[in-house]
C-alpha positions in Angstrom: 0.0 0.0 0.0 2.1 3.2 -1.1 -1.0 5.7 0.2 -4.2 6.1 2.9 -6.9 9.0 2.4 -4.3 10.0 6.1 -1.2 10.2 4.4 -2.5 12.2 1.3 -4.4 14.5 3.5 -1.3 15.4 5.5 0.6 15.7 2.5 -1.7 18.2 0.7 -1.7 20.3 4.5 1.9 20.7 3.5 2.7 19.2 7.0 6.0 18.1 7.8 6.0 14.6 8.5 7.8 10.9 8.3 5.0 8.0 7.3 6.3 4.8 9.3 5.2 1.8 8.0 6.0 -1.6 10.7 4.0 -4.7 11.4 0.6 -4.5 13.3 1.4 -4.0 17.0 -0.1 -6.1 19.8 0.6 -3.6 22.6 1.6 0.6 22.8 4.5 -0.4 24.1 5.2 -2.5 21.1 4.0 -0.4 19.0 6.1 2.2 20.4 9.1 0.3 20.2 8.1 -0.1 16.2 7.8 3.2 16.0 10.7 4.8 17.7 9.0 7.0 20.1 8.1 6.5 24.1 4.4 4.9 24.4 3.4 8.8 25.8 4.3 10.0 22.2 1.8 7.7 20.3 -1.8 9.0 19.9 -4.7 6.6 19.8 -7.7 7.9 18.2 -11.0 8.0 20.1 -14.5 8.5 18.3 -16.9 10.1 20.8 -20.5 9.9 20.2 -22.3 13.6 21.4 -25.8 12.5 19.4 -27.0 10.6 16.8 -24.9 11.7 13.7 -22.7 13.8 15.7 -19.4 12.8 16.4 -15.7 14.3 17.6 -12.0 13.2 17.8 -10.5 13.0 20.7 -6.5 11.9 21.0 -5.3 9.9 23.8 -1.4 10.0 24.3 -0.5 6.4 25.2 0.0 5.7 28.9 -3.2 7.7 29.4 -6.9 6.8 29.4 -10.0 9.4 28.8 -11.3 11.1 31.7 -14.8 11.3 30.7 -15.8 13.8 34.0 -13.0 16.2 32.0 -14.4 15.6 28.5 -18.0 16.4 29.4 -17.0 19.4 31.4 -14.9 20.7 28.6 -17.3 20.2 26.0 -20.2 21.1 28.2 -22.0 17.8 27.6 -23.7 15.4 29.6 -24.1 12.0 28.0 -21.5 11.2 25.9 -20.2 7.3 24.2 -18.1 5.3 22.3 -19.7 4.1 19.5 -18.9 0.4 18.1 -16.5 -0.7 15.7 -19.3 -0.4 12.8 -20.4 2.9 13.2 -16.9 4.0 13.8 -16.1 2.7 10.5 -19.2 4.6 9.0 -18.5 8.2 10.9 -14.6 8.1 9.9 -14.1 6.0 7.0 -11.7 3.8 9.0 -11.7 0.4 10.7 -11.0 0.6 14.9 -7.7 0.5 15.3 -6.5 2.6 12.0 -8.9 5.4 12.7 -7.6 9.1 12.4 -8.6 12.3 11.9 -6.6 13.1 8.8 -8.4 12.4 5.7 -11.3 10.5 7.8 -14.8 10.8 5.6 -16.2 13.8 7.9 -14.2 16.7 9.3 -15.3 16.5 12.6 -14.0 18.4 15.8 -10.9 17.6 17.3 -9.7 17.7 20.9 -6.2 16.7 21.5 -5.5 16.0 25.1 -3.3 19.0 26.5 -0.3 16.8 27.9 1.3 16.1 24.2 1.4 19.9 23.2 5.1 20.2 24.7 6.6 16.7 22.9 8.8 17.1 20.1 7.2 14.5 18.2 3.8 12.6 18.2 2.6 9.5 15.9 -0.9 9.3 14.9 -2.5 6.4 13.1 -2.1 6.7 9.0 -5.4 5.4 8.4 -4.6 1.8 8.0 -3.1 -1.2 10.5 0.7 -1.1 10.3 0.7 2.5 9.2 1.6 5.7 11.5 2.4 9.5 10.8 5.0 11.2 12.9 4.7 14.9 13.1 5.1 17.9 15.8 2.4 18.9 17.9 1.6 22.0 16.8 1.5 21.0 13.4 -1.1 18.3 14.1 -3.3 20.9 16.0 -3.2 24.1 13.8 -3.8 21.0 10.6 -7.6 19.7 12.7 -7.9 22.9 13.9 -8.1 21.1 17.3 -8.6 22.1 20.6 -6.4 21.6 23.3 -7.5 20.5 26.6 -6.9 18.3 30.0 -9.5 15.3 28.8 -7.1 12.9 30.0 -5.9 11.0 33.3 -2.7 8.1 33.8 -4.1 4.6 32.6 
């Protein structure tokens, strides 16, 4: 596979980046090790459920979990959920485990959880098993136009 919807979006942002391409991981922290980042540098993907139809992005550095007392208060909702693998697949375009925001099939919102913003590096999934993008920060926030907040606590 030479290209994902992710890879092309991030290329036609005009966004720095290294595609890294390794076997399917069982773990973050083999994942990690793949990669060539620590486990807190890897982002994981989260599709959040606000209502029927209406989703959001929300990254997880590995060797966190989502707070969902500090999403709701950020957002200012009440009932929020994961949704399963199918409809996943049908909001984003991409099957659990490859999602990402970057070329998904819907622009939706993006929060990215505050504790990243300082790393020189993060990896986000490249919109298929086996394939990750490595980029700064700031470039992945001012590409989703994402919000930065405290949504997360240590897994």
């Amino acid at each position: 596979m030479s290209s994902t919807p992710a890879i092309e979006a991030v290329v036609a942002a005009g966004i720095a980046h290294r595609v890294v391409r390794t076997a399917p991981a069982g773990t973050i922290e083999e994942a990690a090790q793949l990669r060539g980042l620590p486990v807190e540098a890897l982002l994981k993907s989260l599709v959040v459920r606000r209502g029927e139809g209406d989703y959001l992005f929300v990254l997880v550095p590995g060797g966190r979990t989502l707070d969902w007392a500090k999403l709701r208060a950020h957002l200012g909702e009440r009932r929020m959920t994961l949704p399963d693998a199918a409809e996943a697949l049908a909001a984003t375009g991409y099957p659990r485990g490859a999602i990402t925001p970057f070329g998904a099939t819907t622009a939706w919102p993006v929060v990215v959880d505050a504790s990243v913003i300082d790393a020189g590096e993060v990896s986000i999934g490249g919109g298929a098993h086996g394939v990750s993008i490595t980029l700064a920060p700031g470039a992945l926030v001012a590409a989703l136009d994402a919000t930065v907040a405290d949504v997360t606590k240590p897994a």
